[in-house]
C-alpha positions in Angstrom: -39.0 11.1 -4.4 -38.2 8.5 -2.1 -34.7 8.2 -0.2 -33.1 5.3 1.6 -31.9 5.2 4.9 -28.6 7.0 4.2 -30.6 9.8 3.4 -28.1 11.0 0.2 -28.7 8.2 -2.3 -32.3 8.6 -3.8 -34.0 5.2 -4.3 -35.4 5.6 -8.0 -35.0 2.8 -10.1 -32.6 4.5 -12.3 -30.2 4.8 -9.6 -30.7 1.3 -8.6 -30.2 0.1 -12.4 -26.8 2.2 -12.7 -25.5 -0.1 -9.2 -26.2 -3.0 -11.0 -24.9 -2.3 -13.7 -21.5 -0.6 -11.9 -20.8 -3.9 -9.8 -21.8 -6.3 -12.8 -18.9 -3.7 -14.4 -16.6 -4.3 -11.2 -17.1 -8.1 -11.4 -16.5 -8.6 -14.9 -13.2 -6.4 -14.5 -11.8 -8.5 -11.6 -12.3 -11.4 -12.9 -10.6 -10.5 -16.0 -8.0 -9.2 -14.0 -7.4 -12.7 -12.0 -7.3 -14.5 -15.6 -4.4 -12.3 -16.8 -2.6 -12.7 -13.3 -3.1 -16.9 -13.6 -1.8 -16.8 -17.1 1.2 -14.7 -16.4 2.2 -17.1 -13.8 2.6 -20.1 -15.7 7.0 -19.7 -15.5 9.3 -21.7 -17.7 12.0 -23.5 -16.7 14.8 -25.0 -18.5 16.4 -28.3 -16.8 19.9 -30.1 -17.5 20.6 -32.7 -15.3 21.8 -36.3 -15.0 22.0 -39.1 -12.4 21.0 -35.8 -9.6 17.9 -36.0 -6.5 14.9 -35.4 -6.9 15.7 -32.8 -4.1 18.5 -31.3 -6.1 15.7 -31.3 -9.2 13.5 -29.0 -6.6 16.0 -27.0 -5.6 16.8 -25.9 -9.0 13.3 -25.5 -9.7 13.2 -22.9 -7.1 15.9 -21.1 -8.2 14.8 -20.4 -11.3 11.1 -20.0 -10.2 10.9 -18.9 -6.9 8.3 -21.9 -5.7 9.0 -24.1 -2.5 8.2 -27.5 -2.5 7.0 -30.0 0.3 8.0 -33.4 0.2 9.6 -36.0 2.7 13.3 -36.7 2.3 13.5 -40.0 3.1 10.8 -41.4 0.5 12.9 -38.9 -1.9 16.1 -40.3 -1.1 14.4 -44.0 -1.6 13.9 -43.2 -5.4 17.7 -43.0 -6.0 18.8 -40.2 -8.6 17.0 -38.8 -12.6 17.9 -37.3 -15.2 15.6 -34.4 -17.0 16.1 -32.5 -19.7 14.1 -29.7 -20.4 13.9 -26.5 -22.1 11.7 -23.9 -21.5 9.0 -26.0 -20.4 6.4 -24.9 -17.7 7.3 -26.1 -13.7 4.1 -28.6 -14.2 6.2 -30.0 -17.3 9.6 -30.2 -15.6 8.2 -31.5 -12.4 6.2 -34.4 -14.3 9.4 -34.9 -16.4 11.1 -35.7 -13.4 9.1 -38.0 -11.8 8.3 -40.1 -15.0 11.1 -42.9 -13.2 9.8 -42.7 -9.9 6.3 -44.0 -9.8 5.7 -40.6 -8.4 3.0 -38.5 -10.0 2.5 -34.7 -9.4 -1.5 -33.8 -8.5 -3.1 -30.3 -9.6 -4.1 -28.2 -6.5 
């Protein structure tokens, strides 16, 4: 019998056929694991406001959601004020909403 370098693990290909399959097993499991974690972070939001800022439309966003926004204030403040209504709609949904007025759009990262 043959062993590797590390002198404890024999090399037999039955040995090397149960790593495989152990990190194909590790893989598949993480990955699954980052799907469920994506999904479950796809938050609602519900939205009720009229003739408000955009900012004031972000900060509301982060209160119920917990996300920060980057933006500049003075091309924010150009746009004037919205009105969204939304109810239980995803933060993609409400943010879109939002800027449906404004000639701004909202890019996936």
């Amino acid at each position: 019998m043959l062993f590797s370098k590390n002198r404890f693990i024999p090399c037999t290909k039955g040995w090397t056929q149960l790593f495989r399959v152990m990190k194909l097993t590790a893989v598949i499991l993480l990955t699954a694991c980052l799907q469920v974690a994506a999904t479950g972070n796809a938050q609602k939001v519900s939205l009720d406001l009229q003739n408000v800022s955009l900012e004031k439309v972000f900060k509301e966003i982060k209160k119920q959601t917990g996300f920060y926004f980057l933006y500049n204030n003075g091309e924010l403040r150009k746009v004037g004020k919205v009105s969204v209504h939304v109810n239980n709609a995803t933060v993609d949904e409400a943010i879109r909403q939002s800027l449906v007025s404004t000639g701004f759009t909202f890019p996936y990262c």
